[in-house]
N, CA and C atoms of all chains as a GROMACS GRO file, in nm:
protein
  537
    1UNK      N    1   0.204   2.385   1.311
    1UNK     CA    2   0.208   2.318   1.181
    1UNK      C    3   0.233   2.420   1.072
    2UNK      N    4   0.292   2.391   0.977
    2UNK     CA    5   0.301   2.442   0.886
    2UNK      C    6   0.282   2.424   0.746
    3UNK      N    7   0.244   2.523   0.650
    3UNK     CA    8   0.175   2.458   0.486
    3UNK      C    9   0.321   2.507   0.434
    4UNK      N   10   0.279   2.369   0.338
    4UNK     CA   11   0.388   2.359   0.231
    4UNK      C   12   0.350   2.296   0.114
    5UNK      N   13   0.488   2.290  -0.022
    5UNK     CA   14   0.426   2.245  -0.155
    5UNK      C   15   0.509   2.145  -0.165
    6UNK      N   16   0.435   1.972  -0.222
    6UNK     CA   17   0.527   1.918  -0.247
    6UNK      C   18   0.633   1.952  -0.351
    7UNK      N   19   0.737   1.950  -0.331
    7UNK     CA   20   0.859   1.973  -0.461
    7UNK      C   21   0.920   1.837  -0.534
    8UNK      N   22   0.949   1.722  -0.494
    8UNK     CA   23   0.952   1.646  -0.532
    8UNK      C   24   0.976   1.518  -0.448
    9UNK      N   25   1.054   1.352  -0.474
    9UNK     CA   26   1.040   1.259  -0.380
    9UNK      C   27   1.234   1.265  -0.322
   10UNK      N   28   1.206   1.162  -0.242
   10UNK     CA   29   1.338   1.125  -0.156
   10UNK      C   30   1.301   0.922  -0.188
   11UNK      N   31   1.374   0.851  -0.243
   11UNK     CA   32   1.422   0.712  -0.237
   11UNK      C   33   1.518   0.691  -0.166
   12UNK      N   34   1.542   0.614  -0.119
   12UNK     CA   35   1.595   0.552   0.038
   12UNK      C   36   1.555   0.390   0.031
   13UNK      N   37   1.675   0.285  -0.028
   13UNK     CA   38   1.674   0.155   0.015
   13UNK      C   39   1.743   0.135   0.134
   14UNK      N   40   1.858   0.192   0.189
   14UNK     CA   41   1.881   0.171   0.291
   14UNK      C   42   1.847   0.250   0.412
   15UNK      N   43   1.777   0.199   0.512
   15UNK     CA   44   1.704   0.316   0.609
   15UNK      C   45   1.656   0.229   0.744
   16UNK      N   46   1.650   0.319   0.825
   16UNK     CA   47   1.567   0.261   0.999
   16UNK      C   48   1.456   0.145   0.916
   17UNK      N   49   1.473   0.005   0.961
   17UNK     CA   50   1.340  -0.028   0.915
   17UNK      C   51   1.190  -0.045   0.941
   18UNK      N   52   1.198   0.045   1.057
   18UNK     CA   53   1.090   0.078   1.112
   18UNK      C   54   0.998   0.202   0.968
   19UNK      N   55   1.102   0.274   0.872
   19UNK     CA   56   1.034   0.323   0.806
   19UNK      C   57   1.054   0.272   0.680
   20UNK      N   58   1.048   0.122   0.674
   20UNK     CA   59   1.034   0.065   0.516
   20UNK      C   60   0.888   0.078   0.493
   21UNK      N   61   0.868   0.061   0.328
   21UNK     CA   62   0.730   0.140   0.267
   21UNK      C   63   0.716   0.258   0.330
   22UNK      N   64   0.756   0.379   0.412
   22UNK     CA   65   0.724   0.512   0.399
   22UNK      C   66   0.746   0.570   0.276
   23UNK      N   67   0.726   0.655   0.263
   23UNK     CA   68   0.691   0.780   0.140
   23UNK      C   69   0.751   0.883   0.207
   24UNK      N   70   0.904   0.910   0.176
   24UNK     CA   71   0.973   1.025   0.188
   24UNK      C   72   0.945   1.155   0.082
   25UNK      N   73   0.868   1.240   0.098
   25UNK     CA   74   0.894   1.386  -0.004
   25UNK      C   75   0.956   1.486   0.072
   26UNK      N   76   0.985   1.538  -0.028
   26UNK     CA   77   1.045   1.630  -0.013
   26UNK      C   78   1.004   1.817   0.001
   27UNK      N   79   0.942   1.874   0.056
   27UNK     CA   80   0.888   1.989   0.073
   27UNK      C   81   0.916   2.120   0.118
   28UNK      N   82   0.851   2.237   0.068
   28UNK     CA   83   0.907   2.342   0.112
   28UNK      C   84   0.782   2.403   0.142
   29UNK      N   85   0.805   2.479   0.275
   29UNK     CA   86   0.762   2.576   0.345
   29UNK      C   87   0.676   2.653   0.253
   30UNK      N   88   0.570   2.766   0.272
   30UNK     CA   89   0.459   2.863   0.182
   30UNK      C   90   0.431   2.943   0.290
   31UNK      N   91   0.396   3.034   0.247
   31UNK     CA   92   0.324   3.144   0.304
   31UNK      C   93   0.166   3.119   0.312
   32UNK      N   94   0.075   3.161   0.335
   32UNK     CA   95  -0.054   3.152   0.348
   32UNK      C   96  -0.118   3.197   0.216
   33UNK      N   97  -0.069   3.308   0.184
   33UNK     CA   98  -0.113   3.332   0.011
   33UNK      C   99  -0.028   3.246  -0.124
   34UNK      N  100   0.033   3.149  -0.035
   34UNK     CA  101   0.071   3.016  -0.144
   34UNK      C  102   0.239   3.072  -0.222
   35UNK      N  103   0.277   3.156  -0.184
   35UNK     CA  104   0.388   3.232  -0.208
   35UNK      C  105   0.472   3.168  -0.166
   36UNK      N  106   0.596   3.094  -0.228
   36UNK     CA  107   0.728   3.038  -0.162
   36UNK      C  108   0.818   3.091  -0.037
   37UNK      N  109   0.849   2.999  -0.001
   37UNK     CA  110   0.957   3.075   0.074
   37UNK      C  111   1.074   2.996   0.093
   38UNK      N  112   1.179   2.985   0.166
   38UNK     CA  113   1.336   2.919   0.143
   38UNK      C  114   1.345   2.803   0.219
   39UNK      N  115   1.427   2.712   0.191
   39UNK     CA  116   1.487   2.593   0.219
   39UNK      C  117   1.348   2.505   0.181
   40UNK      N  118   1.361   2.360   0.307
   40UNK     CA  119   1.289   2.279   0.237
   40UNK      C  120   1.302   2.178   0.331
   41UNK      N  121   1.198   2.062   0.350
   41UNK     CA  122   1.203   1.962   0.502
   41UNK      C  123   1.160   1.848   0.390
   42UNK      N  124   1.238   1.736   0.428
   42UNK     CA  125   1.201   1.602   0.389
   42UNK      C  126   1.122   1.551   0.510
   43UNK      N  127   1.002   1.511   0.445
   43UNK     CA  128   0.895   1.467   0.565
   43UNK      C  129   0.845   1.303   0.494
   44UNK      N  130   0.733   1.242   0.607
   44UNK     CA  131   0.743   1.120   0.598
   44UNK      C  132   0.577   1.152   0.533
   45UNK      N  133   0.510   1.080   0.426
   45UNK     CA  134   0.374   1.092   0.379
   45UNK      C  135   0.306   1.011   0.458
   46UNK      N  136   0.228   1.030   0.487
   46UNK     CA  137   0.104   0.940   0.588
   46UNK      C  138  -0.027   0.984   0.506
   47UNK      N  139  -0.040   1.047   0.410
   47UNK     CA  140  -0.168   1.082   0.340
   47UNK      C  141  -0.177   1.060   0.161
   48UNK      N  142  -0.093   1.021   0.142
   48UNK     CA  143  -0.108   0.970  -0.030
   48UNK      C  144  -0.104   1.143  -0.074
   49UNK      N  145   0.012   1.166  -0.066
   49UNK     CA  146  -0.038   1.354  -0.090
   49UNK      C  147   0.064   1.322  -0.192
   50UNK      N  148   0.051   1.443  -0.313
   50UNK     CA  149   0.105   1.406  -0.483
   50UNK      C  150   0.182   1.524  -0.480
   51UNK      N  151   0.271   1.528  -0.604
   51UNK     CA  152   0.374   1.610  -0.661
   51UNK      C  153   0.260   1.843  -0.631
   52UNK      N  154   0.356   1.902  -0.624
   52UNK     CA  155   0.254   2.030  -0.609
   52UNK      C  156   0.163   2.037  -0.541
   53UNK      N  157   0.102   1.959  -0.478
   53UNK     CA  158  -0.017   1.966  -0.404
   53UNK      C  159   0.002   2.044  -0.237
   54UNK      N  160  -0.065   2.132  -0.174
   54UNK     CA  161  -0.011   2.203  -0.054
   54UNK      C  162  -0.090   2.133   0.084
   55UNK      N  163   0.046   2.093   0.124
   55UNK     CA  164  -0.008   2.001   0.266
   55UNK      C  165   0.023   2.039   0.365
   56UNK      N  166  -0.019   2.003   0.482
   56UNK     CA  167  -0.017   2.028   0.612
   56UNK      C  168   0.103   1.963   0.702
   57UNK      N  169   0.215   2.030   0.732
   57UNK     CA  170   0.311   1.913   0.817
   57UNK      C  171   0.338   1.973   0.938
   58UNK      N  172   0.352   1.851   1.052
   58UNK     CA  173   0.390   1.873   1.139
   58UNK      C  174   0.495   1.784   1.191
   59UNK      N  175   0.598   1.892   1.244
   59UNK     CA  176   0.720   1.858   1.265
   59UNK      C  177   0.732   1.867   1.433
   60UNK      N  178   0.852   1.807   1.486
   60UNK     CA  179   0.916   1.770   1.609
   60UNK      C  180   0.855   1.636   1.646
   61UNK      N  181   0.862   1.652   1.791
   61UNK     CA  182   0.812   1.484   1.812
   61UNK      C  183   0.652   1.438   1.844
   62UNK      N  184   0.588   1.566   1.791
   62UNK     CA  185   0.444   1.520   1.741
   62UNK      C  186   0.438   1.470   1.657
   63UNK      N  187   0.497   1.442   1.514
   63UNK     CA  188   0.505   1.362   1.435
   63UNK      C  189   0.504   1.239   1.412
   64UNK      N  190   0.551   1.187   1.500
   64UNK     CA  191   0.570   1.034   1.550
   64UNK      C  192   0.454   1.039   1.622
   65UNK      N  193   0.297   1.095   1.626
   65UNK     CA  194   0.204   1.081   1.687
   65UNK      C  195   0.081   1.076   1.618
   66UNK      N  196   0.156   1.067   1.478
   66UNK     CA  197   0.024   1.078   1.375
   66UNK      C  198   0.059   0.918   1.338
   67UNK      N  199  -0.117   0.906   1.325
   67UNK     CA  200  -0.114   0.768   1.298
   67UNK      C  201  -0.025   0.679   1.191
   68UNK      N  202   0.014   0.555   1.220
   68UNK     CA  203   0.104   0.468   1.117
   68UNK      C  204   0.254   0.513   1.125
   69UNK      N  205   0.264   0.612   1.284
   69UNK     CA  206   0.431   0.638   1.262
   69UNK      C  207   0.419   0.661   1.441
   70UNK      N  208   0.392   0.552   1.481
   70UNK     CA  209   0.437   0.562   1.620
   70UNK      C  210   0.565   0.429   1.615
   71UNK      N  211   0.599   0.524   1.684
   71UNK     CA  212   0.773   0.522   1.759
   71UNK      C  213   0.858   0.479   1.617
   72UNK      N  214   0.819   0.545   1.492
   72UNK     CA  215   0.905   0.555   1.362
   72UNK      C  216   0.980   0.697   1.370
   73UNK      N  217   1.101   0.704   1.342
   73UNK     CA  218   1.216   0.812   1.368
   73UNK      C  219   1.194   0.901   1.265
   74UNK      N  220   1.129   0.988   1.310
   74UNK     CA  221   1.082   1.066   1.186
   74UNK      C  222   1.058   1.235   1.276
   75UNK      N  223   1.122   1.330   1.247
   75UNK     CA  224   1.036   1.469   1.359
   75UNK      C  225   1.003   1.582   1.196
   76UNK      N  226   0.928   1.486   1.049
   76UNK     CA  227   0.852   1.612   1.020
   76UNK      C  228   0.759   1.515   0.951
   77UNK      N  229   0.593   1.521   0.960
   77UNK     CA  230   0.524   1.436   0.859
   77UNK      C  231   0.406   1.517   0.790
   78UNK      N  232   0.407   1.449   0.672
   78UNK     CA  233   0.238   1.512   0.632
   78UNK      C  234   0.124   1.454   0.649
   79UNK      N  235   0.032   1.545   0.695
   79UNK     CA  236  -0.091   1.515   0.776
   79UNK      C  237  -0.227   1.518   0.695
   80UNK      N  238  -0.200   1.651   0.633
   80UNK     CA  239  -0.302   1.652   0.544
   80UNK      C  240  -0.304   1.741   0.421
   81UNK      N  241  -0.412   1.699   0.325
   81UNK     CA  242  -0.375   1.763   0.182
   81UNK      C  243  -0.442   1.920   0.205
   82UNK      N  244  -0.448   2.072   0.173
   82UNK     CA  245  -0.491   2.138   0.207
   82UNK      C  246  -0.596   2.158   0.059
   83UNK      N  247  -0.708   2.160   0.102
   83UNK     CA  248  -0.837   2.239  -0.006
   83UNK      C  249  -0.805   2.393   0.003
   84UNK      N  250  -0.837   2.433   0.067
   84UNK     CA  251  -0.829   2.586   0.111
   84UNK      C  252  -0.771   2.663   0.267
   85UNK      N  253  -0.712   2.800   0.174
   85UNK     CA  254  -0.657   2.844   0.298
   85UNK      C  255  -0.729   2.973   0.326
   86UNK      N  256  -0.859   3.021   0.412
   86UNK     CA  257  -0.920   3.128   0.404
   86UNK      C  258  -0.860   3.235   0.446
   87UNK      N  259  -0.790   3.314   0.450
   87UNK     CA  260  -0.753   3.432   0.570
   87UNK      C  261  -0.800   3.536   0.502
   88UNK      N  262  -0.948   3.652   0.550
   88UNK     CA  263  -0.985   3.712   0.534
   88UNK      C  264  -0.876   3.823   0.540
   89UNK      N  265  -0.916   3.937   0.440
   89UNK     CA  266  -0.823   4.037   0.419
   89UNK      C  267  -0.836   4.162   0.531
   90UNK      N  268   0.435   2.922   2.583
   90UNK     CA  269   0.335   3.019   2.508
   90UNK      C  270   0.306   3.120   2.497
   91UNK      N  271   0.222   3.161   2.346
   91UNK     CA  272   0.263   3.282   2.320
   91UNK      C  273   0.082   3.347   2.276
   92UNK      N  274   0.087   3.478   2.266
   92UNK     CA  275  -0.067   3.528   2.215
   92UNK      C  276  -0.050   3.518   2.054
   93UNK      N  277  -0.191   3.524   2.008
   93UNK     CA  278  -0.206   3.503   1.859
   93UNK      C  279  -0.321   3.562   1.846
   94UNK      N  280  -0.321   3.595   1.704
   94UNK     CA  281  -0.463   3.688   1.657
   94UNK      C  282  -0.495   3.528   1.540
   95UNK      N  283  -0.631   3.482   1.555
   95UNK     CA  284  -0.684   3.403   1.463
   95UNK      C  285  -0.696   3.486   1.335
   96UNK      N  286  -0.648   3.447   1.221
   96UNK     CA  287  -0.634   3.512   1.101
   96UNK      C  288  -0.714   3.483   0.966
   97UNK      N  289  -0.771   3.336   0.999
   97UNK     CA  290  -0.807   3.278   0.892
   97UNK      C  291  -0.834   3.108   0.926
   98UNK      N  292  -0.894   3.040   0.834
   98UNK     CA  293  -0.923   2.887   0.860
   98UNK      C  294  -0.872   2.830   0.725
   99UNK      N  295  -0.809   2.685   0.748
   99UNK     CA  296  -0.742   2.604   0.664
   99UNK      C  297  -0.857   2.519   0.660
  100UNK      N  298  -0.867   2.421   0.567
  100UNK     CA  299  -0.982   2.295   0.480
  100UNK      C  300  -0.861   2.218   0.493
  101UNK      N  301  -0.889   2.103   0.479
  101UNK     CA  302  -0.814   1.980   0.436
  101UNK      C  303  -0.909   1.880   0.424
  102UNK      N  304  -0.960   1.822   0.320
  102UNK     CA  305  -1.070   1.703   0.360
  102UNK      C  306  -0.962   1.580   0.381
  103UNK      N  307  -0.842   1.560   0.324
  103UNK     CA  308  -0.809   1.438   0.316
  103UNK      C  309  -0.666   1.438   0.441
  104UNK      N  310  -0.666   1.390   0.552
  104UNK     CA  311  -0.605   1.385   0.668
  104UNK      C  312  -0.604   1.290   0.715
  105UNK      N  313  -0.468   1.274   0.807
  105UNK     CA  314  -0.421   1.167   0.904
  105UNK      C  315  -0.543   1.145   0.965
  106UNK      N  316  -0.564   1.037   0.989
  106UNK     CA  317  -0.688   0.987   1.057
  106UNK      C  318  -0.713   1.027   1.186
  107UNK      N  319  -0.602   1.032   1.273
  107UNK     CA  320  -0.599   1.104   1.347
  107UNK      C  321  -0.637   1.231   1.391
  108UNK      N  322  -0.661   1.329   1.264
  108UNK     CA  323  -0.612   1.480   1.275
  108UNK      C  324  -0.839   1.499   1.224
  109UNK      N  325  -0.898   1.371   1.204
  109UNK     CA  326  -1.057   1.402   1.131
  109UNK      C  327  -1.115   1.463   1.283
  110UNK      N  328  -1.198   1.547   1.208
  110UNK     CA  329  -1.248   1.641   1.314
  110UNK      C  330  -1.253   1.733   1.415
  111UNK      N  331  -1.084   1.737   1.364
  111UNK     CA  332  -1.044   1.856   1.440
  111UNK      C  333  -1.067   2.022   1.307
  112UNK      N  334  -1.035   2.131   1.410
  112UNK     CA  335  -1.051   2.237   1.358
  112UNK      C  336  -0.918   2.321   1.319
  113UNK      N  337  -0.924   2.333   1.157
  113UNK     CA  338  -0.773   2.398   1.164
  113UNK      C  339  -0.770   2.562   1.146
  114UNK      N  340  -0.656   2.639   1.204
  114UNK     CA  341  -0.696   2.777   1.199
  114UNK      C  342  -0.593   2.854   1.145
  115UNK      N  343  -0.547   2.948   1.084
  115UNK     CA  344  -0.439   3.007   1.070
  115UNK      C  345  -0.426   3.117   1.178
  116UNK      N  346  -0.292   3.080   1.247
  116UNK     CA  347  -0.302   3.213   1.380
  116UNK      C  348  -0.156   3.285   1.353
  117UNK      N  349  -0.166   3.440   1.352
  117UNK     CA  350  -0.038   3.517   1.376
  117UNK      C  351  -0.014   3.532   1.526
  118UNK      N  352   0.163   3.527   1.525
  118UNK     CA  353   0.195   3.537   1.667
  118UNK      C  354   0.196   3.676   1.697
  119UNK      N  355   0.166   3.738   1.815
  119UNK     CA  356   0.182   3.890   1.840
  119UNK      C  357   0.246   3.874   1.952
  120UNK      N  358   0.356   4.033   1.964
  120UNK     CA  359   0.401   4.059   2.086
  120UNK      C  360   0.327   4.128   2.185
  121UNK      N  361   0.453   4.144   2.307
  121UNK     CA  362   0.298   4.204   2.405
  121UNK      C  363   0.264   4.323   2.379
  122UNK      N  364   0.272   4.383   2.293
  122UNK     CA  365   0.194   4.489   2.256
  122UNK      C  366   0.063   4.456   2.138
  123UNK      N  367   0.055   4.337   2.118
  123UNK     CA  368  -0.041   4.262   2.000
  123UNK      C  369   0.053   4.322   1.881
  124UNK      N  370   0.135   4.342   1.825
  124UNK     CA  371   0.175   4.372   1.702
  124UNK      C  372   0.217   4.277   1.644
  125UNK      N  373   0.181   4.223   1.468
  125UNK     CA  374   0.237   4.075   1.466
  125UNK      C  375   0.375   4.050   1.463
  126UNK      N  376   0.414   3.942   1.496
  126UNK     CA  377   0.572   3.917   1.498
  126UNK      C  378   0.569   3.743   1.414
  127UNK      N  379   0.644   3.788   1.301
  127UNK     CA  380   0.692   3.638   1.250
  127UNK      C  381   0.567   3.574   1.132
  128UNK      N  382   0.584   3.524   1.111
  128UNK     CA  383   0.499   3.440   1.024
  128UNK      C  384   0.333   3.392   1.040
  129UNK      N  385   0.265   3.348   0.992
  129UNK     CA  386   0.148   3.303   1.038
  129UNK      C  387   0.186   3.154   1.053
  130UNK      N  388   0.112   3.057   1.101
  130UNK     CA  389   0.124   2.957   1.091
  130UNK      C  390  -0.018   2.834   1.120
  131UNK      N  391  -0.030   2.751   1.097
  131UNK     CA  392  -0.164   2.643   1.099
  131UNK      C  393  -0.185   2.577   1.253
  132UNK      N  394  -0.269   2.603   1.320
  132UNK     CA  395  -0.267   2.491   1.498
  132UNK      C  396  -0.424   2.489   1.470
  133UNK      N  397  -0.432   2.383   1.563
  133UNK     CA  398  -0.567   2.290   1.569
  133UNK      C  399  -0.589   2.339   1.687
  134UNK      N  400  -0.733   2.356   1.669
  134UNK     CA  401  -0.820   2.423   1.747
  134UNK      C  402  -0.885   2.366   1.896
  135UNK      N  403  -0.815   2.377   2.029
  135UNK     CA  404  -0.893   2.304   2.118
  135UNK      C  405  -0.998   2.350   2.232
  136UNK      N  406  -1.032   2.500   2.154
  136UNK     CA  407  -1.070   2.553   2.252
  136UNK      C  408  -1.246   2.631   2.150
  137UNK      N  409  -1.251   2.591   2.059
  137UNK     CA  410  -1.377   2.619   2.017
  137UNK      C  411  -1.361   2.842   1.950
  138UNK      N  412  -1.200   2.820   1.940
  138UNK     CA  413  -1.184   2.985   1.850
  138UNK      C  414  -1.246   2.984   1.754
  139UNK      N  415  -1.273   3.133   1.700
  139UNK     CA  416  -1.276   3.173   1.573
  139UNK      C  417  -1.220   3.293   1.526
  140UNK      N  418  -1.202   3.304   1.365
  140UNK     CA  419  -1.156   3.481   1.318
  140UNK      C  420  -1.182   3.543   1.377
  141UNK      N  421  -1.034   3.608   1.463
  141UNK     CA  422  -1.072   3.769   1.484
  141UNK      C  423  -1.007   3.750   1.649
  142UNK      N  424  -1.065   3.652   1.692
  142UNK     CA  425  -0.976   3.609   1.825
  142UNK      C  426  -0.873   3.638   1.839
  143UNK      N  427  -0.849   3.720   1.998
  143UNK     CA  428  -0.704   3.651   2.019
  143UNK      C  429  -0.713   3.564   2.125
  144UNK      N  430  -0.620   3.489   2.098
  144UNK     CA  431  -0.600   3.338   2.171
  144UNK      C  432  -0.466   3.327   2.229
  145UNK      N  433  -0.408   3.241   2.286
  145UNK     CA  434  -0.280   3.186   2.320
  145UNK      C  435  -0.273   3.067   2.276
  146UNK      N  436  -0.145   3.022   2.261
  146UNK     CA  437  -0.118   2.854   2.189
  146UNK      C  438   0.031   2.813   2.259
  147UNK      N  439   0.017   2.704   2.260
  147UNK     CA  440   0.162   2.618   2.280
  147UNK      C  441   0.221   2.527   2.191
  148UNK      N  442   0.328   2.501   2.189
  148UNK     CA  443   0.394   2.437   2.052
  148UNK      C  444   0.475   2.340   2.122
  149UNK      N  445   0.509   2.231   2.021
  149UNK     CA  446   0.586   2.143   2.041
  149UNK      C  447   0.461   2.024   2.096
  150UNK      N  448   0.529   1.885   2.145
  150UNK     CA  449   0.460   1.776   2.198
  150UNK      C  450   0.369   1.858   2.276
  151UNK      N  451   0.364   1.930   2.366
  151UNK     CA  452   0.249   2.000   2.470
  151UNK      C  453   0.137   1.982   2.426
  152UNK      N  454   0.160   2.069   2.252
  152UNK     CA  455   0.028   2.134   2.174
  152UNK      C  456  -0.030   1.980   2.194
  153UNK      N  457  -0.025   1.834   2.233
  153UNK     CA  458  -0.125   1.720   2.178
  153UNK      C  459  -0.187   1.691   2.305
  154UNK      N  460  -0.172   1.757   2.417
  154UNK     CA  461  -0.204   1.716   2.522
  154UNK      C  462  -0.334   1.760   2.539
  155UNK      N  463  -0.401   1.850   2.526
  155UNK     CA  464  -0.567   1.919   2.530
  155UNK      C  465  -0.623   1.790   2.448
  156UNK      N  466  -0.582   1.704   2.367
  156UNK     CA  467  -0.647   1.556   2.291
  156UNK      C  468  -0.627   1.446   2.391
  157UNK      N  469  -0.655   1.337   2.296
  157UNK     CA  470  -0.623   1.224   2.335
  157UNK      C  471  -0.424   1.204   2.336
  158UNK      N  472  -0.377   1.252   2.417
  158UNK     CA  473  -0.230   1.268   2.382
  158UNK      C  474  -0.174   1.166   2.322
  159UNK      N  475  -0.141   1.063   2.311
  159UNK     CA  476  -0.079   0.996   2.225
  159UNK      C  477  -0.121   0.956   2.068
  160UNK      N  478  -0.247   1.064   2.051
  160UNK     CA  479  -0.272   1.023   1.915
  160UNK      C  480  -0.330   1.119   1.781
  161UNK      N  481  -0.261   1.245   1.879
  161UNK     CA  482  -0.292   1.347   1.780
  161UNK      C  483  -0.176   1.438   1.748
  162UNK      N  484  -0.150   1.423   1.648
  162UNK     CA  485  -0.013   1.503   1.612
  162UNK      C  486  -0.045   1.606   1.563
  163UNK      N  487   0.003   1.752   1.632
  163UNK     CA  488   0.003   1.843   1.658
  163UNK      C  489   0.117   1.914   1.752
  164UNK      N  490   0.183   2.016   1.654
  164UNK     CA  491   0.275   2.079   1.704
  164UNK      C  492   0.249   2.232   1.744
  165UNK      N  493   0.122   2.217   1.705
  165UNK     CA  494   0.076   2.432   1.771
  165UNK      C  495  -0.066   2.388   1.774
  166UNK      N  496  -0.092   2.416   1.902
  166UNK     CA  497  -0.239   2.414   1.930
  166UNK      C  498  -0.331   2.495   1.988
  167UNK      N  499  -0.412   2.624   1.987
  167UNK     CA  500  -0.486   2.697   2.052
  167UNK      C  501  -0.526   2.660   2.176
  168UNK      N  502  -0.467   2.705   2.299
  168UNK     CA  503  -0.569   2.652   2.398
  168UNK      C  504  -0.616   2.791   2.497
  169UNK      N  505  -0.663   2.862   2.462
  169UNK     CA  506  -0.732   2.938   2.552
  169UNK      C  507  -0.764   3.076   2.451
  170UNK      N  508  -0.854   3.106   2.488
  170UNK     CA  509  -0.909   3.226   2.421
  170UNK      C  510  -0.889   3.400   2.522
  171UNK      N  511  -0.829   3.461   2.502
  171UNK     CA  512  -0.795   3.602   2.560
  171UNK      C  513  -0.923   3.668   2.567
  172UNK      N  514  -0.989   3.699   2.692
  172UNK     CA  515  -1.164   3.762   2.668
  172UNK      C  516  -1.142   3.928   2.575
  173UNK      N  517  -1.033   3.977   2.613
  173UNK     CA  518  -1.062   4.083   2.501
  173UNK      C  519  -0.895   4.098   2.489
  174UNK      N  520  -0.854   4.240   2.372
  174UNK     CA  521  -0.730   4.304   2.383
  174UNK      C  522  -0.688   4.344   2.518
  175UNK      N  523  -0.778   4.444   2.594
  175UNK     CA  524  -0.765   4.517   2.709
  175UNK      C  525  -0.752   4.395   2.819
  176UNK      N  526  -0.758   4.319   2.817
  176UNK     CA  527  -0.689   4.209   2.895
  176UNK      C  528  -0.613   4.185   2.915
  177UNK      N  529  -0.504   4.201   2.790
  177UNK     CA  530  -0.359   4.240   2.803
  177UNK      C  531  -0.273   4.338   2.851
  178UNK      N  532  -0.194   4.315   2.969
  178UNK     CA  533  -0.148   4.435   3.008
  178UNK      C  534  -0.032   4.350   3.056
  179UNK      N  535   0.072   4.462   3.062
  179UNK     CA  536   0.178   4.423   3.091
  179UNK      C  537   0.299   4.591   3.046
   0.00000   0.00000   0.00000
């Protein structure tokens, strides 16, 4: 899994309708000390997670294994909102 | 799969329902010499690790299989703990 920041949304009226009402954002990858890093994964929200906020996603076809997205065509989702990231120095 | 040094622990209170009560960890990948290689990254904990460990993990669909497999999404998951460095040889 990997942490990332939301950057902003993805709208989509036409789509699989297995994922009508999903919550497409749009996100990019972080480092552990919250530091950016390049490109960026449109993932499916499964957690009400908001604009900037650093979440937890997991991508490939575990994704489609988090709840409210089985057998929805999706290989990146967010799982969870992150409070803290400890890594002792 | 690959070895990892446990680096640190992630919080999340608010999670896939799925994902409540599991343990999240930040693990670096190391080569076989333990030196880190690549990025750190977040896997759920199925083997009861902590900081400072080294462990091994598997990625992809695999990582959900140590769960209830069809209902935990997880793409890197800790499953075994390395009893020391000097264990490693190769």
């Amino acid at each position: 899994m990997i942490i990332a920041r939301i950057l902003g949304t993805v709208v989509s009226s036409q789509k699989d309708e297995r994922l009508l009402g999903k919550k497409l954002l749009i996100v990019r990858p972080i480092n552990v000390d919250g530091s950016d890093t390049t490109g960026y994964v449109v993932a499916v929200d499964t957690v009400g997670a908001g604009f900037h906020e650093r979440v937890l996603v997991v991508a490939g076809s575990s994704a489609r294994l988090a709840q409210g997205l089985k057998d929805v065509p999706v290989d990146a989702a967010i799982v969870g909102v992150i409070d803290t990231v400890d890594v002792p120095a | 799969m690959q070895l990892a040094r446990v680096i640190g622990t992630v919080v999340a209170t608010v999670k896939n329902e799925s994902l409540v009560g599991r343990t999240l960890l930040v693990v670096q990948t190391l080569n076989k010499d333990l030196e880190p290689i690549g990025k750190p990254s977040v896997a759920v904990d199925s083997v009861g690790a902590g900081v400072g460990e080294l462990v091994f993990w598997c990625r992809g669909k695999e990582a959900s299989f140590p769960f209830k497999r069809e209902d935990t999404p997880t793409d890197c998951t800790i499953i075994g703990i390395v009893d020391s460095d000097a264990h490693v040889t190769c």
